[in-house]
N, C-alpha and C positions, 0 to 999 in steps of 0.2 A: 504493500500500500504506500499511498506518497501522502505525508501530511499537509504538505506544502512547499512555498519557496521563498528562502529565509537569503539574507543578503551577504553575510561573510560567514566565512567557512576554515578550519583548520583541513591542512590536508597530509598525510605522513606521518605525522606527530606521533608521539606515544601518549598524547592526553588529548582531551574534550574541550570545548567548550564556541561561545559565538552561535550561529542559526537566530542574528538576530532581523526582526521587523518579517516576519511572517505575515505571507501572501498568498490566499487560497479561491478559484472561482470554484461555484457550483451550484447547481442547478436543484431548484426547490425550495423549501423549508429550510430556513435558515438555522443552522446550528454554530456554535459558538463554542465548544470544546471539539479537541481532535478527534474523540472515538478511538476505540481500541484495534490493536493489530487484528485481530482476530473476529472483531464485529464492528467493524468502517464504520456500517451503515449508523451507529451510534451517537457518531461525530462529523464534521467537514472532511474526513482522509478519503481519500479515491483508490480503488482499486486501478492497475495497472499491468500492461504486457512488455516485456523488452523487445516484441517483435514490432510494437509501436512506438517508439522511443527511438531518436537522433542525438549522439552528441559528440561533439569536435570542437574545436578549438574556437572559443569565442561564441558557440551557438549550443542550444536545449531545446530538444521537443519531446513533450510526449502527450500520447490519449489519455487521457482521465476516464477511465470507463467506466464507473460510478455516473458520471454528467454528461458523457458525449462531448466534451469540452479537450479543444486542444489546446496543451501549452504551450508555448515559447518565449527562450528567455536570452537574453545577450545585456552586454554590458558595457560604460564607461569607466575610468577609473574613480569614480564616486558615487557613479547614478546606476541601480539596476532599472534595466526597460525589461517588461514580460507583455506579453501579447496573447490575449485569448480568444479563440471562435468558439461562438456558442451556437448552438440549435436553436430554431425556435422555439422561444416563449415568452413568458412574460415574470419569471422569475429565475432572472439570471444576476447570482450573490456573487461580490466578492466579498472576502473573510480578510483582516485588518487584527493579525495576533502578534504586538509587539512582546505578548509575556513568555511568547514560546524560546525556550534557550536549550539547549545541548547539554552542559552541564552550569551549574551554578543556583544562585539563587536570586530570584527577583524581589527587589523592594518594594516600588512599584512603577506603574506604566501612565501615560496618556497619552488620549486621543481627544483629536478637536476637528471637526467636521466647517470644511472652509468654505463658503458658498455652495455650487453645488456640482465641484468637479474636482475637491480638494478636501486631503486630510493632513495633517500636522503632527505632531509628538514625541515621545522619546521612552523610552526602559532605561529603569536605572536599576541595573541589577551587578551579584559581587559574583568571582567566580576564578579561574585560573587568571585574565588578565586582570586582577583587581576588583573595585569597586569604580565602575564607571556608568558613563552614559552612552546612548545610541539615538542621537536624536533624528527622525526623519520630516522629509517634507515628501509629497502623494500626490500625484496628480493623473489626473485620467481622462480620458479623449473624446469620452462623453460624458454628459450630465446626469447626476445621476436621479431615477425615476423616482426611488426614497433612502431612506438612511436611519440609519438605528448606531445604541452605542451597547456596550456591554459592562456589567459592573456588579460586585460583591453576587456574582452566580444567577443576573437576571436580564434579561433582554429588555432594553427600554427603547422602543419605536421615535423616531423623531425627534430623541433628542440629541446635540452636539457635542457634548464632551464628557469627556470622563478622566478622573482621574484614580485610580486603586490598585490594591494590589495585581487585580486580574481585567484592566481594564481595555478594551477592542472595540471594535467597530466593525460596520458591514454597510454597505450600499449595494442597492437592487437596481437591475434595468429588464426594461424590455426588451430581445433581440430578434434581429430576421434571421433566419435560417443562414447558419457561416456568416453571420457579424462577428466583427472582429473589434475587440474594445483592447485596448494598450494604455498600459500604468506604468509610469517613471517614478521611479526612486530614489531619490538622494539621501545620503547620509550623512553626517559629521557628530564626531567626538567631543564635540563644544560648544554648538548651539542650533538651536531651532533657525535662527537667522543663518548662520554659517550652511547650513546644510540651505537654505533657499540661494543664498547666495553660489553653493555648487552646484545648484540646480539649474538655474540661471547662466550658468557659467558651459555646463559641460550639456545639459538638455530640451532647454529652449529651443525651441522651433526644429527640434532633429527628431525627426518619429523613429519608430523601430528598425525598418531595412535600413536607414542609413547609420544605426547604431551600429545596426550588425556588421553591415559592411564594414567600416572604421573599426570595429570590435577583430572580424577576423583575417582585416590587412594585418595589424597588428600582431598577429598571434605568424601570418605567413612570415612577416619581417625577421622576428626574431627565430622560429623554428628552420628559415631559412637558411640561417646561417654555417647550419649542420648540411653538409654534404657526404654520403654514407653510399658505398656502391658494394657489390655481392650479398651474399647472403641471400636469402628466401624470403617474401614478400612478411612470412609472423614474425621472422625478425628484423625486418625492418621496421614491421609495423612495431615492434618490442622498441626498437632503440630510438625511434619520433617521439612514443608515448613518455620513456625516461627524460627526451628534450622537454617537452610539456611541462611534465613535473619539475624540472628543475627549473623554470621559468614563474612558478606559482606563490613562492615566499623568498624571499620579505615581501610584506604589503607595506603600499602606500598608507600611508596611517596621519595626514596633514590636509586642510582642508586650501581651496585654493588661494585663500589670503595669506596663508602664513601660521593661522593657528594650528597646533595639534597636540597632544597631550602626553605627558611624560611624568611617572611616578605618582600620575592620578592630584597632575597640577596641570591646569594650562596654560602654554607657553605660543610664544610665533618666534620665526625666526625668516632670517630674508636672507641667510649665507648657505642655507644646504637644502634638499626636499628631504623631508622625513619620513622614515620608513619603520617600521615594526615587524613582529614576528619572528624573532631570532634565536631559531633551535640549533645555537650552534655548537653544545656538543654533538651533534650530528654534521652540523652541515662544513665544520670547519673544515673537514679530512678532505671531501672531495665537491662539493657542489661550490663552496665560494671558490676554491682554487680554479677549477672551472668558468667561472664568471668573469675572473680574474684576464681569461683570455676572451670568453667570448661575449662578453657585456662589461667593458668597462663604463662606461657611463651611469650603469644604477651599481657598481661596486663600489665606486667614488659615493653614492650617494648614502650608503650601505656602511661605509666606514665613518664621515660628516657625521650621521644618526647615533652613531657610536661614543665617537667621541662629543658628540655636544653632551652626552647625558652628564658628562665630567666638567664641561670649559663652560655649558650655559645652563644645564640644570641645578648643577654644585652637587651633582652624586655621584654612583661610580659608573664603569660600565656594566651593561647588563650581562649576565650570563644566560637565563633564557627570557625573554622580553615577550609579551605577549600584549596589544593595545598600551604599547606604550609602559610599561609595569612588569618589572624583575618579580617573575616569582621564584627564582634561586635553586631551579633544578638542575642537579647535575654540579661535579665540583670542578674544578679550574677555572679558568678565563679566558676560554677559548677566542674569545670578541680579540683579545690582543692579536695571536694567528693569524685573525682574514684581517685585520688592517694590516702587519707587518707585512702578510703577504702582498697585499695591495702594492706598497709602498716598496718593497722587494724589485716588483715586478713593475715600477714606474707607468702608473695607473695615473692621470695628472688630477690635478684640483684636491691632493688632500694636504693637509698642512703639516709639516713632520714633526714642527714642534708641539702645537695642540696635540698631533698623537700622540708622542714621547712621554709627555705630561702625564696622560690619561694613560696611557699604561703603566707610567711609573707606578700610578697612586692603585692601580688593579692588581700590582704583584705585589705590594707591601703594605694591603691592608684586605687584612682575611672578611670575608664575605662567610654570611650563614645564610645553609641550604635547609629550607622546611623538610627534605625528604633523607637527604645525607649528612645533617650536622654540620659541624664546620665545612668552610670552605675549601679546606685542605692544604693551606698555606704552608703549616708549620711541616707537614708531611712534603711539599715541595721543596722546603728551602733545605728539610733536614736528607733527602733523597737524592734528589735532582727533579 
């Protein structure tokens, strides 16, 4: 079953969490909790076939065969666009669940119903990246026919907003048989406005095909760069999919002015783009070393992200960073590695003395790990 489709995602990891601002169409009786794996029909989830399902790089489709409703989804780097066809009728939902998360805990959520083609809000909920927010702005391509909000486990018809632990929203329309109704998504770490502002910025006046389009230039550009001859078309097709992946984290994690969040403060900066997500006990060994050659441009911006957390946040570097928030898993300071390598490897635009700095103060002040204890400092200096 597919419960829905949520806007960031971990992908690899050894841990959970994010699937935040959940987006669900469907057809009927408007329901407002997911339902169970085992009884859909319960909740808003769809049953589903992989023989009806597409996905490649930059694009998602699939049937909902619960509603007769096709999905599709592509993306900017701040806006999700989804695009659905509906069947006819006269009860065609979309579902609006910013409380749905992967792992963590939700404080609470809101939703504010904007005229009548627009929703607004945010989750603030705690979890592997911290205690943060997810604020969105919602916009949709037609108007819509009614609207409802959801709150403390009760459906309320017609009214605007909500603010509570479980609080969601739904808008209804009428459809022709294969209308197609398309909702953009914007997000930001820092505010309602900043997310209209990326909204503004990356989705104004650009509908879905040409999202897509620009979604999977993008994804040719950089998988292009890998040239691979022999081998059998499953491994070929094996060693694109390994490009894919190694092209999928770090995330942008900065909104386009400048603001984005770090150690669960918000900050702007105008000298690097900021990025997050940094499994770098894993990724040190071989994927940044990689990058190193074949993406220097977001390396450089990969290492800046690094060290500001030391030269502009006044903390250290992270060892694993997730939205911006060291949760301290894993022991060393791998972060030192892919910038030296960087800078090894004459990558331009990092500054050797800011790195220098910022790793000095990484190797000679022990970090604690929630899962392994110390940081393992004193075992470094007393070992090698």
């Amino acid at each position: 079953t597919i419960m829905g489709f949520s806007h960031n995602h971990l992908s690899g990891t050894g841990w959970a969490d994010l699937g935040d601002i959940l987006v669900m169409p469907t057809v009927g009786q408007v329901k407002m909790v997911p339902g169970s794996e085992d009884k859909p029909e319960t909740g808003y989830r769809s049953t589903f076939t992989h023989d009806k399902e597409t996905a490649a790089p930059g694009y998602y489709s699939v049937m909902l065969d619960s509603y007769g409703v096709k999905a599709e989804l592509t993306a900017s780097p701040r806006v999700g666009f989804h695009k659905y066809t509906f069947p006819k009728t006269d009860e065609a939902n979309i579902i609006i669940d910013p409380t749905n998360k992967i792992f963590g805990n939700i404080y609470h959520t809101l939703v504010s119903v904007e005229g009548n083609n627009k929703i607004k809000g945010y989750c603030y909920s705690n979890g592997w990246g911290g205690k943060r927010f997810a604020y969105f702005v919602m916009e949709f391509s037609k108007p819509f026919k009614s609207y409802g909000v959801y709150a403390e486990g009760k459906i309320k018809n017609n009214e605007k907003i909500a603010l509570a632990k479980d609080a969601k929203a739904f808008v209804r329309f009428a459809t022709e048989d294969q209308e197609s109704i398309e909702v953009k998504v914007s997000l930001s770490p820092v505010s309602t406005e900043n997310a209209q502002e990326n909204f503004d910025t990356e989705a104004k006046n650009v509908d879905f095909a040409k999202a897509k389009e620009t979604a999977q230039k993008t994804w040719r550009d950089l998988i292009g760069r890998f040239q691979v001859t022999g081998g059998t078309d499953s491994q070929r097709k094996i060693f694109y999919t390994g490009v894919y992946h190694t092209f999928i984290a770090p995330n942008l994690y900065m909104d386009v002015n400048g603001d984005y969040v770090a150690a669960e403060e918000n900050m702007n900066t105008k000298w690097f783009t900021n990025y997050s997500t940094y499994s770098y006990w894993d990724g040190f060994r071989a994927t940044h070393p990689l990058l190193t050659i074949m993406d220097q441009k977001h390396t450089k911006e990969f290492a800046n992200s690094l060290i500001s957390r030391y030269t502009d946040r006044k903390d250290h570097m992270p060892i694993w960073e997730l939205c911006g928030y060291d949760n301290f898993c894993m022991l060393g300071y791998h972060s030192a590695s892919v910038i030296w390598d960087a800078i090894s490897k004459g990558v331009p635009g990092i500054d050797g003395e800011k790195a220098f700095a910022a790793m000095k103060d990484a190797s000679l002040t022990d970090k604690m790990s929630s899962s392994d204890g110390g940081g393992g400092l004193n075992d470094y200096i007393k070992l090698g």
